[in-house]
Structure formats: structure tokens, C-alpha cells
N, C-alpha and C positions, 0 to 999 in steps of 0.2 A: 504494500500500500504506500502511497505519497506520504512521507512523515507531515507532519502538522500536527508543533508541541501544542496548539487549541484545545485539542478533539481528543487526544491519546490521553493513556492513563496506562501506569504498569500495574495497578491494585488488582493482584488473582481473584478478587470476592466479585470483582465486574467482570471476570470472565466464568466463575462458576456464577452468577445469577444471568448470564449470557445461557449458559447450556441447560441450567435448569429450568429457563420459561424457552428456549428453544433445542430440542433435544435433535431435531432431524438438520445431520450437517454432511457435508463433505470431503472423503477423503482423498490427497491427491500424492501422487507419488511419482516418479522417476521410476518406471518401469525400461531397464534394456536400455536405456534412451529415449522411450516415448511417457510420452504425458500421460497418463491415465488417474480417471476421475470415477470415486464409485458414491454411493449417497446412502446412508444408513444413521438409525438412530442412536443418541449415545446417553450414558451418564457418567454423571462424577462419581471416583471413585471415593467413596465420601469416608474410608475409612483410611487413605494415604496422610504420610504426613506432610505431602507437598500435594500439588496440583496436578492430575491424575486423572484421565480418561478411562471408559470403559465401554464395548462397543462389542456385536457380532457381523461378521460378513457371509455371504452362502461361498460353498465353493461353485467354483475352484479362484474369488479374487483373491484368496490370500495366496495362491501362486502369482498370478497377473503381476499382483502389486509387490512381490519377495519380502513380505510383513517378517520384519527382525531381522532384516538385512538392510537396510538405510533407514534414513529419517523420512518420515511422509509430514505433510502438510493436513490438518483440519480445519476447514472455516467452518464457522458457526455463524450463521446470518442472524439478526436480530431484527425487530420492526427497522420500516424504512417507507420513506415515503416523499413524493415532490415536494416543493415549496415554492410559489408564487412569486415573483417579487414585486406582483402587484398587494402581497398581502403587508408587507414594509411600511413604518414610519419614513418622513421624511428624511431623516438623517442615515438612513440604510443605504450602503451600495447595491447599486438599482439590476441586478442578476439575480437570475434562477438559480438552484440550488435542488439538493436531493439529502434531507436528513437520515441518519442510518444508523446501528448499533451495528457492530463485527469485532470477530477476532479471529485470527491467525496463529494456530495454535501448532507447535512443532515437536517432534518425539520423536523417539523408533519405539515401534510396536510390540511387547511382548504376546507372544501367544499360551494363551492359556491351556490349561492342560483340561478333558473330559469333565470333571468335578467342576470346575472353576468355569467354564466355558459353560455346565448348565445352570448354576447361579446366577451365572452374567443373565443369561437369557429369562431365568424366575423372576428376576430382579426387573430385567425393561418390562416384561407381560402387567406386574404389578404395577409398574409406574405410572403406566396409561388402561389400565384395566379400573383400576382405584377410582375412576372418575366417572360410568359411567353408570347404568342403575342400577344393574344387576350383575357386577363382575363376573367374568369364568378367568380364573388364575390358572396360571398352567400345572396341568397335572403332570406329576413328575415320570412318573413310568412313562408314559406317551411321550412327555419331553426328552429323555433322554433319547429317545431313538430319534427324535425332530433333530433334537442336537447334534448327530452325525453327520447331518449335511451343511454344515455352520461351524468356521471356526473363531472363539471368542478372543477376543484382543481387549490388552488394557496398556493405555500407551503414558506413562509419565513425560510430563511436561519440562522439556527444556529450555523454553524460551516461548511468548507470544507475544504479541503485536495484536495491541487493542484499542479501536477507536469506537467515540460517542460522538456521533456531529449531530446535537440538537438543538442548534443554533446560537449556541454558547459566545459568539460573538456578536452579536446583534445587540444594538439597545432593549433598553425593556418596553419599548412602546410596539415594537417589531417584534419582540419573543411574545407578548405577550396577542398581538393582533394573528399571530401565525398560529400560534396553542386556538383562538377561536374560531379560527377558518377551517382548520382540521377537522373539531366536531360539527362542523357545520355541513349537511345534507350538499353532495355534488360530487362530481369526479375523484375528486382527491380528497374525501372525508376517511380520515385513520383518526375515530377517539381512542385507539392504544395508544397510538404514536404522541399525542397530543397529551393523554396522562402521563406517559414517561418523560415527555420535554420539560413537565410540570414537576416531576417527582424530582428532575436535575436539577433543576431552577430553585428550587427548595434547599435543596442539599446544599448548594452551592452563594445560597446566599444566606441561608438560616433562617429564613424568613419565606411567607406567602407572599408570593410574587403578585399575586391580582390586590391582597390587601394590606401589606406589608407588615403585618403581625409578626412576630416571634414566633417561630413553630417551640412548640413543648420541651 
């Protein structure tokens, strides 16, 4: 990514609340010399003592990709969305723009062994199972044999690259006109995007942005 010390942030806790409100990322790798891209969902490994991935692939990508033989690439996309510059106070430079949450996350991939590779897999069933009426958790006998065509990976974290652009440069008459265009009904209406721009704006100033109170 373009550096811009703006937007970045090296705090790991913004890159695990990155993967844990977006679990479906991509991984890229240096295969032979060519690029190869595969897309699967992940979690934190929430029991390391550093910052720690955990993830399944089907076969055979973990040949394609030679998972524990180099570093592969993860992005984790976060909300993202246009921005107007017609929605700008006067004192804004008068450009378009595209607000984002990302990170670029970098490893080598350990592969896990049978046991560990079907936990990975109890573990993602539960994470998005838990949410919806009537869950079906995976059964374990059935899983295990699901599990032999899936090999689980958990990749410790050696370095990422994390950017927030949500408009953290802009006056507050422009962050603040841009946070109501969002919720507002039309093409480019993201109220996620629009509560997170809010939730930064808070953090960052210690204060509500629309009423300038002290937060708690």
C-alpha cells in the first residue's frame, strides 16, 4: 500500500478487531513465480501470545501455494466506501476520495496436524453458526472425515501494514457532513461505514464529534 503516516496505525488490536468483524480475507502467495490468490475464512488465534492467524484451505491449495515454504500475504478488507466531494465544507480540498479499513498481514504458514486442523474447522462452524436461530455445530465424527479434504493452517504474524482512511484529515465540518451523507438513502448510503468514521472520530478526539461532550 502507499504509506501515509495519516491513515496507518501499527496497534495489533486494529488489526484483530479488522479480522474479527471481517473474517473472509485473502490469501496471496509466490507460487513457482506466479501470483496466486485463494479466498477463505479466518480467525484469530486468540490463544497466541502475539498476533496469530488461523484458517482452513481445500486441497490441493496448500500445494499450489507450498504453505511453510515462504511467506504468503493476507488482506483483510474492512468497510469501504466512496466519498463525495461534493459532501465537503468549504475549506476541504475539492477531490473525490474512497474511505477504507485494510491490512496486510504477512507470515509463513504453519500446517497443522489432523487434531489441530479439526478444531481449526469446530472453531470457524461455531463462529458463524452462533449467530443464526437454530445453530447445527459440526458434528465431530462427520467432521473428521470432512477434515481430510482440508488442510488447516495457522500463520503467526511477522509484520502488517494497517490503514484506517476515514477521513481523519478533513475539518470537522467535512467529517462531520460526510458521516450524514453516508446514512442518508442513495447510491453510496454505508451507515456501517458512517458509524465507524464516528467511532474514530470519538477515539480520537475524546469527545462526540456532533456534540462535543466528553465521552465517559
Amino acid at each position: 500500500m502507499r504509506p501515509n503516516p495519516a491513515h496507518a496505525t501499527t496497534d495489533p488490536e486494529a488489526v484483530r478487531n479488522l479480522v474479527r468483524e471481517n473474517p473472509w480475507a485473502t490469501i496471496v502467495s509466490d507460487g513457482s513465480g506466479e501470483l496466486i490468490a485463494s479466498h477463505y475464512p479466518f480467525l484469530l488465534d486468540e490463544d497466541a501470545e502475539g498476533l496469530a492467524l488461523l484458517t482452513h484451505v481445500g486441497r490441493p491449495d496448500e500445494e499450489v501455494h507450498g504453505f511453510g515454504k515462504r511467506e504468503v500475504l493476507v488482506i483483510v478488507q474492512g468497510r469501504q466506501g466512496y466519498v463525495s466531494p461534493s459532501w465537503y465544507g468549504p475549506e476541504a480540498t475539492r477531490a473525490p476520495t474512497w474511505n477504507f479499513s485494510v491490512a496486510h498481514i504477512y507470515g509463513v504458514p504453519e500446517v497443522l496436524d489432523e487434531e489441530e486442523n479439526l478444531t481449526t474447522l469446530t472453531r470457524l462452524v461455531e463462529r458463524f453458526e452462533r449467530q443464526v436461530e437454530e445453530p447445527l455445530y459440526l458434528d465431530q465424527e462427520w467432521g473428521r472425515e470432512v477434515a481430510k479434504g482440508t488442510v488447516g493452517l495457522r500463520i503467526p504474524v511477522s509484520r502488517f501494514v494497517c490503514k484506517r482512511k476515514l477521513s481523519q484529515d478533513k475539518d470537522d465540518l467535512s467529517r462531520r457532513q460526510v458521516i450524514a451523507r453516508l446514512r442518508e438513502p442513495g447510491p453510496y448510503e454505508h451507515r456501517a461505514l458512517a458509524d465507524e468514521m464516528e467511532r474514530e472520530w470519538e477515539a480520537e478526539a475524546g469527545e462526540h464529534p456532533r456534540s462535543g461532550e466528553r465521552s465517559a
